[in-house]
C-alpha positions in Angstrom: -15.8 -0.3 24.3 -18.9 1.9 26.3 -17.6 3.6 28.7 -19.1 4.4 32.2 -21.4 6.8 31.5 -22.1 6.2 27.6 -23.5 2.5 26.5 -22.9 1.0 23.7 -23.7 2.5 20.1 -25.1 -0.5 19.0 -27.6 -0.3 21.9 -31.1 0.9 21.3 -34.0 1.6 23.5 -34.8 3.1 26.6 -32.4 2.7 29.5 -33.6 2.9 33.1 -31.1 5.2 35.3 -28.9 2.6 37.3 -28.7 0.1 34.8 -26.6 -1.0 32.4 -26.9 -2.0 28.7 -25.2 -5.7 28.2 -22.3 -4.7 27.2 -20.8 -6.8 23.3 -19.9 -10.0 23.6 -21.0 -11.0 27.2 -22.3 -14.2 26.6 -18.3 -14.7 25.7 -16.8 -17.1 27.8 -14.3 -15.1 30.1 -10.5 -16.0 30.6 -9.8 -16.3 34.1 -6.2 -17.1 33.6 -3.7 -15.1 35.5 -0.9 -12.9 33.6 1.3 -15.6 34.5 -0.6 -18.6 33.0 -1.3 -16.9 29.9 2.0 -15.6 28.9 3.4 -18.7 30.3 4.6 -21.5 27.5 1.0 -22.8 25.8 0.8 -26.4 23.8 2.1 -26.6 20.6 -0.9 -26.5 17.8 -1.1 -26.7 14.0 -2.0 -24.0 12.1 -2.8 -24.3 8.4 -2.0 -21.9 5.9 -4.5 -20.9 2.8 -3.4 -24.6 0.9 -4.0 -26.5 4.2 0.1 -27.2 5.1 1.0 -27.1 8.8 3.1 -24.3 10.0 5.4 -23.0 12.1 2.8 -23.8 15.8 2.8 -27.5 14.6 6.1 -28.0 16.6 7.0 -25.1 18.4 5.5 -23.4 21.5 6.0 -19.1 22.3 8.8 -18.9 24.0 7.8 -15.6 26.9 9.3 -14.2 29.5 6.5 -16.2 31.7 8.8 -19.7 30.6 11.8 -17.7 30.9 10.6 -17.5 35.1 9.6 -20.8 35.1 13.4 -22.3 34.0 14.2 -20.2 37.2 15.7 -17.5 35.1 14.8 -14.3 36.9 15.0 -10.6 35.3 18.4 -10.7 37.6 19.8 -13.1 35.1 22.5 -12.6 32.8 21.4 -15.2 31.4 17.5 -14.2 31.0 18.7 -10.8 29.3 21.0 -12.2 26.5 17.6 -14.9 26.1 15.4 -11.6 26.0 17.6 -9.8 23.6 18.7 -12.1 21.3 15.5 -14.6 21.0 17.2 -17.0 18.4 19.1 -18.2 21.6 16.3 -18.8 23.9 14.3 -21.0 21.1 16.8 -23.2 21.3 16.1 -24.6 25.3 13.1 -26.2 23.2 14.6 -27.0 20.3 13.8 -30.6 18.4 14.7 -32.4 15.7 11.2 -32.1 14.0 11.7 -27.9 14.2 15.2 -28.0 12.4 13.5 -29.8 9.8 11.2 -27.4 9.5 13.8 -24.9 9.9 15.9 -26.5 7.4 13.1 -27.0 4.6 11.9 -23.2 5.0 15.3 -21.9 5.0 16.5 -23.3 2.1 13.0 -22.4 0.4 13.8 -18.4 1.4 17.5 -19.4 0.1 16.2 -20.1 -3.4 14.0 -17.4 -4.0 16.8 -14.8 -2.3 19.7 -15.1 -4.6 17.9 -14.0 -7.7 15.8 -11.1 -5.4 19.4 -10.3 -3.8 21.2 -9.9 -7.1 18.3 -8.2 -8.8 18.3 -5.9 -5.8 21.5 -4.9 -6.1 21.4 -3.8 -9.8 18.4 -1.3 -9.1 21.0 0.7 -7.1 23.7 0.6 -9.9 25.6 -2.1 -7.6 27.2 -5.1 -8.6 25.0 -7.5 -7.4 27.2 -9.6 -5.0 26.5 -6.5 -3.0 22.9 -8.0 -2.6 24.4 -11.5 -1.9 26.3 -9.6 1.0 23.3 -8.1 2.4 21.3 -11.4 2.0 23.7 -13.4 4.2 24.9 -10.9 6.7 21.5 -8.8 7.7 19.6 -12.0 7.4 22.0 -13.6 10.3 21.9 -10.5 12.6 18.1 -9.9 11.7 17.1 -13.6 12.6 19.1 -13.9 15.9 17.5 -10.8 17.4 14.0 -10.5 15.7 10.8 -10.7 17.8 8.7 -12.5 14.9 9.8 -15.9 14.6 9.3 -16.3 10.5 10.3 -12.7 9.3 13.4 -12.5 7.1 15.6 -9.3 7.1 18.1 -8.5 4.0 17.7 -6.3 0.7 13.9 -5.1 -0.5 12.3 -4.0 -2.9 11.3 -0.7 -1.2 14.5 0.3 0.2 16.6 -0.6 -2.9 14.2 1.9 -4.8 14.7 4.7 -2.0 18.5 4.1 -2.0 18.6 4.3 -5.3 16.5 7.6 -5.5 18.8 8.5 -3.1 22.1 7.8 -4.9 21.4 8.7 -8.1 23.4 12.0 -8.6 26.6 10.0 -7.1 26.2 7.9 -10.7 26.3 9.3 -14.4 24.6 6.8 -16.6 25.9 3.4 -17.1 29.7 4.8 -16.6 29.0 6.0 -13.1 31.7 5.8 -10.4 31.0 2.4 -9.1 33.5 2.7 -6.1 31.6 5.7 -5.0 28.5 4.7 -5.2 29.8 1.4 -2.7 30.8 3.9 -0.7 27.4 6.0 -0.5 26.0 2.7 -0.1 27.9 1.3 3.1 27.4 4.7 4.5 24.0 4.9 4.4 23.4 1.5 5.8 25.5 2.8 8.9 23.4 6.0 8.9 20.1 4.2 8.7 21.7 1.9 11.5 22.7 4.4 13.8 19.0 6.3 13.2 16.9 3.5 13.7 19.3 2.6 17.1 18.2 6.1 18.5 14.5 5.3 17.3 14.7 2.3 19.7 16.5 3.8 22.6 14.2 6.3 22.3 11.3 3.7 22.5 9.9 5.9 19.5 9.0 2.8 17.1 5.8 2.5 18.5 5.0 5.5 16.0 5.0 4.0 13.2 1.6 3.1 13.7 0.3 6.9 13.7 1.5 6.7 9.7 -2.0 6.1 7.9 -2.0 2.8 5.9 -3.5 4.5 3.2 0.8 6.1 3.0 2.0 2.4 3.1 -0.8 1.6 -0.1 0.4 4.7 -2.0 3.9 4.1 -1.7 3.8 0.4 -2.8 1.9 1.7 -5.6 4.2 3.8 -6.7 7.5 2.6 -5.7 6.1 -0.3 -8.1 5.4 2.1 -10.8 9.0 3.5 -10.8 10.5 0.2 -10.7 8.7 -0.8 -13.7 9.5 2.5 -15.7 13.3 2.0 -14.5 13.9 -1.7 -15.2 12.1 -1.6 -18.6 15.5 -0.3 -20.7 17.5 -3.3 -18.5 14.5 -5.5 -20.2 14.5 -4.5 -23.4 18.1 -4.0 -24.2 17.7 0.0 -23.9 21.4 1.9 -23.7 20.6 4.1 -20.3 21.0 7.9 -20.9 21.1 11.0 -19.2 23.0 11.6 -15.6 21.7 11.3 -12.1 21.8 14.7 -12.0 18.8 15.0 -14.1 15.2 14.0 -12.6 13.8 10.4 -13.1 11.3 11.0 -16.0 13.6 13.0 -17.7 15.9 10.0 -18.0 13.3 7.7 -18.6 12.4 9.7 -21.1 15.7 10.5 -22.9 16.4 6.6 -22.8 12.9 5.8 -24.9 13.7 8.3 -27.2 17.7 8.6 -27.7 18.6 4.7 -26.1 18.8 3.1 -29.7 15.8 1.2 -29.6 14.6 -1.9 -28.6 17.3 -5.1 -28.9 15.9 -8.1 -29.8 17.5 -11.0 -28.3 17.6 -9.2 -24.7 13.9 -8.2 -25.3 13.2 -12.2 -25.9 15.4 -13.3 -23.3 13.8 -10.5 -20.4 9.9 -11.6 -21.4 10.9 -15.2 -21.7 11.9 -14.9 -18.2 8.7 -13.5 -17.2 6.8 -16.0 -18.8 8.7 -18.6 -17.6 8.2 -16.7 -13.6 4.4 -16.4 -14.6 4.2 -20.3 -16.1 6.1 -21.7 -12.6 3.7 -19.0 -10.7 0.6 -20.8 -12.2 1.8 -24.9 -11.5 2.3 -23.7 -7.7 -0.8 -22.1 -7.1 -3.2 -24.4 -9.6 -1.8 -27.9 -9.5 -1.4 -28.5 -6.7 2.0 -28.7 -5.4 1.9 -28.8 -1.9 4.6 -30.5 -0.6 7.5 -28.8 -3.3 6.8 -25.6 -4.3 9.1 -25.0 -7.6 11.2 -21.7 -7.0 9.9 -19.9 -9.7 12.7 -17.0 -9.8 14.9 -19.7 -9.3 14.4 -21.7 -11.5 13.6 -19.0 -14.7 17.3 -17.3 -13.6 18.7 -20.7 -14.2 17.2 -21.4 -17.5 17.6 -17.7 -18.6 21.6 -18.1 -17.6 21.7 -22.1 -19.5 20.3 -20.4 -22.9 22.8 -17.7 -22.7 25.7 -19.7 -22.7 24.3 -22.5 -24.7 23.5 -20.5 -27.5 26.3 -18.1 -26.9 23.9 -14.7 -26.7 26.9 -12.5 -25.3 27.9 -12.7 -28.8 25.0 -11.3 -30.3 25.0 -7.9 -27.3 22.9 -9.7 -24.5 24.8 -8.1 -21.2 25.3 -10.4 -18.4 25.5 -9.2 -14.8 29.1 -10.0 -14.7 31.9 -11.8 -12.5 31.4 -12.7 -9.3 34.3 -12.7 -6.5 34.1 -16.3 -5.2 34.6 -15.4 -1.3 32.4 -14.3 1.5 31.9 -10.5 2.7 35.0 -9.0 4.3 34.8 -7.3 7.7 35.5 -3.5 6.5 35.0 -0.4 9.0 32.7 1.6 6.7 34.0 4.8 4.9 33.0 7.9 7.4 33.0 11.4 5.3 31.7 13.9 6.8 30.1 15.6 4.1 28.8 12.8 2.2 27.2 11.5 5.5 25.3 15.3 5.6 24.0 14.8 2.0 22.5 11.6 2.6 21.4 12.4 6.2 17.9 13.4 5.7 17.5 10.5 3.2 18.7 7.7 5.7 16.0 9.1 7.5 13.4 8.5 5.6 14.9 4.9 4.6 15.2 4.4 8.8 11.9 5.3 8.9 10.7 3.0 5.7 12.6 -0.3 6.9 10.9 -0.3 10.4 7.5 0.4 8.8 8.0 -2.5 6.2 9.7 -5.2 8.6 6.9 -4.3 11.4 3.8 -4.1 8.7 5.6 -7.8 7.6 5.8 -9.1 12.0 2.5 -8.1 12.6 1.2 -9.1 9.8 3.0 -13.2 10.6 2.1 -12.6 14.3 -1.4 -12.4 13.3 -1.4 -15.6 11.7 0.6 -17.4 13.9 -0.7 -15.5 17.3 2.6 -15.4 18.7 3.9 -12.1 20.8 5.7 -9.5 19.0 7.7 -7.2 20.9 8.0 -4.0 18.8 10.8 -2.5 20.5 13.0 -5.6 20.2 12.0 -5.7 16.9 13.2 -2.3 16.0 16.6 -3.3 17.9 16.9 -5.9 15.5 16.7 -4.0 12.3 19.2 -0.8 13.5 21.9 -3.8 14.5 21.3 -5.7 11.2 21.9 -2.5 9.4 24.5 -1.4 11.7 26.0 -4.9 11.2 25.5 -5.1 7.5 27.8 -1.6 7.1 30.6 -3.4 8.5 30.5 -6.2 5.4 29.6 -4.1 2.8 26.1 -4.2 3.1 23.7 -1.7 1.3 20.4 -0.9 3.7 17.6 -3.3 4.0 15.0 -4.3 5.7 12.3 -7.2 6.8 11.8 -8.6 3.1 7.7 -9.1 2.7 8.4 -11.5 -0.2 11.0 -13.9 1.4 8.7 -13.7 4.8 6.1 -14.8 3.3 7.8 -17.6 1.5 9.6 -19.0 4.7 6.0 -18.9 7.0 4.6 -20.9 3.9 7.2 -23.4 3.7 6.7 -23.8 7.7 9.5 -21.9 9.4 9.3 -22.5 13.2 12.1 -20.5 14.4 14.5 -17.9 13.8 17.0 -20.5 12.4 15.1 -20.6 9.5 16.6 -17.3 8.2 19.9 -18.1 9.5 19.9 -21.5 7.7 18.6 -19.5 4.4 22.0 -17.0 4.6 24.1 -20.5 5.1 23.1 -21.2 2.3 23.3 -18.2 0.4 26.8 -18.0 1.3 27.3 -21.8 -0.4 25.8 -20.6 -3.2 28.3 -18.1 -3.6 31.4 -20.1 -2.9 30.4 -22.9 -5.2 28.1 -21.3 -7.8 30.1 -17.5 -8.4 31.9 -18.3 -11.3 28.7 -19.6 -13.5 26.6 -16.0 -12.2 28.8 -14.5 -15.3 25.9 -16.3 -17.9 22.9 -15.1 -15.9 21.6 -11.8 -18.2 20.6 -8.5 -17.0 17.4 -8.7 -18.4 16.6 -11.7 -16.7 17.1 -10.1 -13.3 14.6 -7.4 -15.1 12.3 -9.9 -15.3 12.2 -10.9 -12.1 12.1 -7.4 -10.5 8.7 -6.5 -13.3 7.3 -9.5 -11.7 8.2 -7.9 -8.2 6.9 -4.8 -8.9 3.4 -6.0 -10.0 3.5 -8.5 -6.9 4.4 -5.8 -4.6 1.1 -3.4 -5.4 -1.8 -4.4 -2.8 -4.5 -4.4 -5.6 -7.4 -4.9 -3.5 -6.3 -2.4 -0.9 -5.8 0.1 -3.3 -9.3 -0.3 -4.8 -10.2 -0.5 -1.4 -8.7 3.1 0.0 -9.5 4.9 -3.4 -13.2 3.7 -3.2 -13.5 4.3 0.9 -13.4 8.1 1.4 -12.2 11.2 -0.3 -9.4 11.7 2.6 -8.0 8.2 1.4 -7.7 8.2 -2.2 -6.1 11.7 -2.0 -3.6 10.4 0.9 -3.0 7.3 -2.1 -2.9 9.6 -4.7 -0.5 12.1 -3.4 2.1 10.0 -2.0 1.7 7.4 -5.0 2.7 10.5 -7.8 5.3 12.1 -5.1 7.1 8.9 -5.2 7.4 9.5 -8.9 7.4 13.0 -9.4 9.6 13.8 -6.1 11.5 11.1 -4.3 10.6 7.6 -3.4 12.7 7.7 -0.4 10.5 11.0 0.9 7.1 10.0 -0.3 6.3 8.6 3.2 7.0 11.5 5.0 4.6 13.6 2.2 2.1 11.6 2.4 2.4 11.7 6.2 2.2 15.5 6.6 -0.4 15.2 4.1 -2.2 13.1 6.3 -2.2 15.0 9.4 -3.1 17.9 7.7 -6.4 16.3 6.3 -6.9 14.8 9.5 -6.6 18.1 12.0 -9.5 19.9 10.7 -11.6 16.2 11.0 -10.0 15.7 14.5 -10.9 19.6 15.9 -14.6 19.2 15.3 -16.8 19.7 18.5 -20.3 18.1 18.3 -23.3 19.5 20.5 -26.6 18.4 20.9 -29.1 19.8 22.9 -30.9 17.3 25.0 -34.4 17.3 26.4 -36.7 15.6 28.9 -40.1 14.4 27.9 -43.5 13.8 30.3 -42.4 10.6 30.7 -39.0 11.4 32.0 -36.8 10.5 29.2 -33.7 12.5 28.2 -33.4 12.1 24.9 -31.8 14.2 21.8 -34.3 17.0 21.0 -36.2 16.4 17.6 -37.2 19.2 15.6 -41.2 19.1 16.5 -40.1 19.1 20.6 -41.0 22.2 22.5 -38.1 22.7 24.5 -38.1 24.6 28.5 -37.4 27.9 28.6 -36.1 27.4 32.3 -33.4 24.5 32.0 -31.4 24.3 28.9 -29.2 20.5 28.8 -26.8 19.9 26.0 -24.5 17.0 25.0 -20.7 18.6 24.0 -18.4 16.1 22.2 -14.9 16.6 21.1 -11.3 16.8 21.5 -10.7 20.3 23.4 -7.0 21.4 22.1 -6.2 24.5 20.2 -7.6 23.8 16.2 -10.8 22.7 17.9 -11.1 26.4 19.9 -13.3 28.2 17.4 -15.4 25.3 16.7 -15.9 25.2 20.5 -16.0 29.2 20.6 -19.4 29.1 18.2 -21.1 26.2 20.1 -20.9 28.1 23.2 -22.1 31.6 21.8 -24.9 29.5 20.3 -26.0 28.7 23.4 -25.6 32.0 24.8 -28.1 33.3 22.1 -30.1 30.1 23.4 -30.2 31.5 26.9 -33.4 34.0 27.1 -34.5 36.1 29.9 -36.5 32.9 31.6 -33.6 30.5 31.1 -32.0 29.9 35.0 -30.0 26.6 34.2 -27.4 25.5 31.7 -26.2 21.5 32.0 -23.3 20.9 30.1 -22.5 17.0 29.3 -18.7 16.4 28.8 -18.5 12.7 29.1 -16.6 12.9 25.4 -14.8 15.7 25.6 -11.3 15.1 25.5 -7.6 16.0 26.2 -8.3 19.8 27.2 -5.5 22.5 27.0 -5.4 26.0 27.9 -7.3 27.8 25.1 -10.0 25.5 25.6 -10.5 25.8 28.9 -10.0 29.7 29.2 -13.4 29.3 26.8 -14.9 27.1 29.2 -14.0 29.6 32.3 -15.3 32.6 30.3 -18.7 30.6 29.1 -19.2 30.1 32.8 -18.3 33.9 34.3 -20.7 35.1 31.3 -23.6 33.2 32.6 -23.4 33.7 35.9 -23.2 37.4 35.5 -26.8 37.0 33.8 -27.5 35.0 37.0 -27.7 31.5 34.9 -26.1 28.6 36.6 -23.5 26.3 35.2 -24.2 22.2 35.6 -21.0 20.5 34.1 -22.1 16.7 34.2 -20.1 13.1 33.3 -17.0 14.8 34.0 -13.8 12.4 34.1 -11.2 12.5 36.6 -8.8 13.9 34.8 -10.8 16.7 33.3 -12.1 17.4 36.8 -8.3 17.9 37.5 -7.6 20.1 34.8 -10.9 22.7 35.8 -9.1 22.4 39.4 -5.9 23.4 38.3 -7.0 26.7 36.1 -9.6 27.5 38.8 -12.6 26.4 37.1 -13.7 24.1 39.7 -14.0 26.5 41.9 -15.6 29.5 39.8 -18.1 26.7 38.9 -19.1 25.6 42.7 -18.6 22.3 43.5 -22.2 21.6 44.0 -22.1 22.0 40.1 -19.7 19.6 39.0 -21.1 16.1 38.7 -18.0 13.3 38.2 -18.9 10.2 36.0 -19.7 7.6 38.1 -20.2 3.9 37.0 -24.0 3.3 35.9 -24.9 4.8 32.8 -25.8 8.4 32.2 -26.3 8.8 36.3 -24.5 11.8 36.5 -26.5 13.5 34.0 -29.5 12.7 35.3 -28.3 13.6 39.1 -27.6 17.1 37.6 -31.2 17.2 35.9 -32.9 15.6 39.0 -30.9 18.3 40.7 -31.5 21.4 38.4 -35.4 20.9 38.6 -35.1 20.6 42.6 -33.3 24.0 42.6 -36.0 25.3 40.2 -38.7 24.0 42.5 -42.5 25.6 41.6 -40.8 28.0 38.5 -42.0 25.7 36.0 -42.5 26.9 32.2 -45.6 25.8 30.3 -44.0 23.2 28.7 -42.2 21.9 31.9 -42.3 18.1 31.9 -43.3 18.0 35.6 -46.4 20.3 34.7 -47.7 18.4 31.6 -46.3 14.9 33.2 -49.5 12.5 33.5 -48.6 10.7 36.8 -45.1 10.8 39.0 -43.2 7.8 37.5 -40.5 6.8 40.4 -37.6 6.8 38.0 -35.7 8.8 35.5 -34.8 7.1 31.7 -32.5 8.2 29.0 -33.2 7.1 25.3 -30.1 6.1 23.5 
């Protein structure tokens, strides 16, 4: 937005001094609400989705903390905090009939597609997969009774199974790997990651996330993906696993292609029958035309890949199944605390931390979008450390906001929280009733389903999109895509983070200066190559951020204009409307720019200066080495303090006029000053 003494980019033309360009979008229609009316409950409305089915708005209303003082629940209020902190609670003062239907349809929607994704989940790690079941029932609860967004849906992912698996790996040698240990590293870590992302929200530090460049998110996706793909393949195709955790990911990959006893035929049939039965089931949803029962394709394709096992007896002929399942619920279980353990995986449960809150809040704002409701990032953060925190207490592994199962309970016309609650209900009935027949579903059927996941998961048109966009992009892509291979997927964010800021310091120091000039007709415009510049008042326009990488930049645009300065020059206006943020270096540059000139008896103008920049020359003295006479504040038409220093700077000049002076060559004395955008 144009600030005071800058218009609008988009503006062109000359400008009279005093006015104003329209600033974008006036002829919009103002809201004149108060803060109160708008964050006060609004009607319900219908929002469609892509296929034209009504969502979540269609019978629910934001529930604020404007409604909350309108029930005559002040701040005060016990109640109105555990309503505040545990939203699930306070949708229910609005609750209807028609919302847990909604509730009820989405959640068992999210229910289907999360037992496969759960169990699948689970066997990235090494886990036996009712460790996924766990974490689908008891992160989901906690997650959807204190989650801002309304439709997100917390519990294992894709992402953060890869990390923790990346993570764990030396804790398990090959398929014989201690199992019990690697539980144990598991539930650890979820209280780790718990604990870290507590402090990031008691430190109200999860408003950060958003300094981490997209571009990261769009090479990690990639090539968490990639890795996936590479790792499930030997599940898929019936491949005996080799080499130890010890060893690095492509050399196992490798030593399983070439030492794994080749390809096995009826688990390589039963894996890609699963994916084309995913891909067929995909295909009826999206082309014909289901709207109101969308078949759950992983569902569904686990359930046929499980009925042709044990009809045609495949055990018998080497397919592996994923195993028994114990037919109970998750245990409350203190986590396992060792000390030593807990300082190995520390600085990867940061990282995880770190990934869950950027993949649950990428997933809430992406739904609050959509939906326009308010998301509260802090609560949101609360939500994921307790979940996690939570989960560690039932034997849990670390997850996070799931951007499949989200998307599937917003399309299926969640309206509340409940949704996910209803959706680990019944997860955990699946598990009671269903446990026993989990022994036919195969391994590589699970593959199949996490192939399809992986190819799902890459952002294909935002990855053309960043590698096409800019240089600084496609390497930010590039780098942390291959360091999630090559490195570690659980540390690949924070590379491609450093990496980012390290591209973008050098972008961010660059000082821009312009030197300005005013024409017969009184117009201050940008001087043009053919001008013929005064001799007596130099102006120039300085833009930048003034911190310490941009001193030299800022250290060669003033010696340029000292070598400007000739034995006729008596003025020097500096604009520093868009300067920015200075610290000491920058200013000690200023202050000696300034002593150097006067000692050649040239005065300083300094012009369009902010308040607090004007504070800051006060502070280190500059204010008053510079004259008060000679500092010009912005002021609210446009470009008036620039032209008050010109208007000024020619009065002090008074008859020494160059030849080229635009008062000597001027053909008549126009009664007001212009600028030229």
């Amino acid at each position: 937005m144009p600030d005071a003494d800058h218009p609008s980019p988009g503006y062109r033309g000359m400008v009279k001094h005093g006015e104003s360009p329209p600033p974008p979008g006036h002829d919009r229609q103002t809201d004149t609400r108060t803060v109160t009316e708008r964050e006060s409950k609004v009607p319900a409305a219908v929002v469609q989705d892509d296929n034209g089915n009504g969502t979540a708005e269609a019978a629910w209303s934001e529930s604020v903390p404007g409604e909350l003082a309108g029930a005559g629940v002040g701040p005060e209020s016990w109640r109105y905090w555990i309503f505040k902190r545990v939203p699930a609670l306070d949708s229910l003062r609005t609750y209807s009939w028609q919302a847990a239907w909604c509730d009820a349809v989405a959640g068992l929607s999210v229910a289907a597609l999360a037992v496969p994704q759960a169990m699948a989940y689970a066997l990235i790690v090494g886990l036996p997969p009712q460790y996924g079941l766990y974490t689908a029932m008891v992160m989901t609860v906690v997650g959807a009774l204190l989650d801002s967004s309304r439709q997100l849906i917390n519990g294992p992912t894709n992402a953060i199974s890869i990390a923790l698996f990346s993570a764990l790996a030396p804790l398990a040698v090959g398929e014989n790997g201690n199992v019990e240990a690697l539980v144990r590293a598991a539930v650890l870590m979820a209280l780790l990651v718990g604990l870290i992302q507590l402090a990031i929200t008691l430190l109200r530090l999860g408003d950060l996330t958003r300094y981490i460049s997209h571009a990261v998110i769009v090479g990690f996706t990639a090539g968490a993906s990639a890795m996936l793909l590479l790792d499930q393949l030997k599940h898929l195709l019936g491949l005996r696993s080799v080499g130890s955790g010890q060893e690095h990911f492509l050399v196992r990959f490798w030593r399983t292609w070439t030492e794994g006893g080749g390809v096995h035929l009826p688990t390589a049939a039963v894996g890609l029958g699963t994916i084309a039965g995913i891909l067929s089931l995909m295909f009826a949803n999206h082309w014909v035309g289901l709207r109101r029962f969308r078949i759950p394709e992983f569902l569904v394709a686990v359930l046929l890949a499980g009925a042709v096992t044990y009809a045609l007896k495949l055990e018998e002929f080497g397919v592996r199944t994923v195993g028994e399942i114990p037919q109970h619920l998750p245990r409350w279980q203190p986590p396992p605390w060792d000390w030593r353990l807990a300082t190995q995986l520390a600085p990867s449960a940061l990282a995880i931390a770190i990934l869950g809150l950027l993949e649950a809040l990428a997933m809430a704002k992406a739904i609050a979008a959509q939906t326009r409701q308010k998301l509260d990032v802090h609560q949101q953060c609360l939500s994921e450390a307790v979940a996690n925190l939570a989960g560690s207490f039932f034997q849990c592994m670390p997850g996070s906001g799931s951007l499949t199962r989200s998307a599937v309970n917003q399309m299926a016309g969640a309206v509340s929280q409940w949704s996910g609650i209803i959706a680990a209900v019944a997860v955990a009935f699946t598990v009671v009733l269903f446990a026993p027949y989990a022994r036919y579903v195969p391994r590589a059927a699970l593959s199949g389903v996490l192939i399809v996941t992986a190819f799902r998961m890459i952002q294909y048109r935002e990855l053309a999109y960043y590698l096409r966009a800019s240089r600084f992009d496609t390497a930010i892509v590039l780098i942390t895509a291959l360091s999630a291979v090559l490195i570690s997927v659980e540390f690949c964010i924070l590379i491609g983070t450093f990496c980012s800021f390290v591209f973008y310091v050098p972008r961010a120091a660059r000082i821009h200066m312009a030197r300005l000039t005013l024409t017969p007709e009184r117009v201050l415009r940008e001087a043009q190559p053919g001008d013929t510049l005064c001799t007596r008042l130099l102006v120039f326009n300085v833009e930048g951020e003034l911190f310490f990488g941009s001193a030299p930049d800022l250290e060669r645009h003033l010696e340029q204009i000292r070598r400007q300065c000739g034995q006729l020059t008596r003025i020097v206006v500096l604009r520093l409307k868009r300067v920015r943020n200075p610290d000491a270096v920058c200013l000690r540059l200023l202050d000696e720019f300034v002593a150097d000139l006067q000692a050649r008896n040239i005065r300083v103008y300094f012009c369009g200066v902010r308040r607090d920049l004007a504070e800051a020359f006060d502070r280190c003295g500059l204010r008053q080495r510079l004259g008060e006479k000679y500092l010009f504040l912005e002021s609210a038409a446009t470009w008036s303090s620039t032209l008050e220093a010109v208007r000024q700077a020619y009065t002090e000049l008074g008859d020494d006029l160059c030849p080229y002076c635009p008062r000597r060559n001027a053909p008549s004395e126009p009664p007001d000053w212009y600028y030229m955008i």
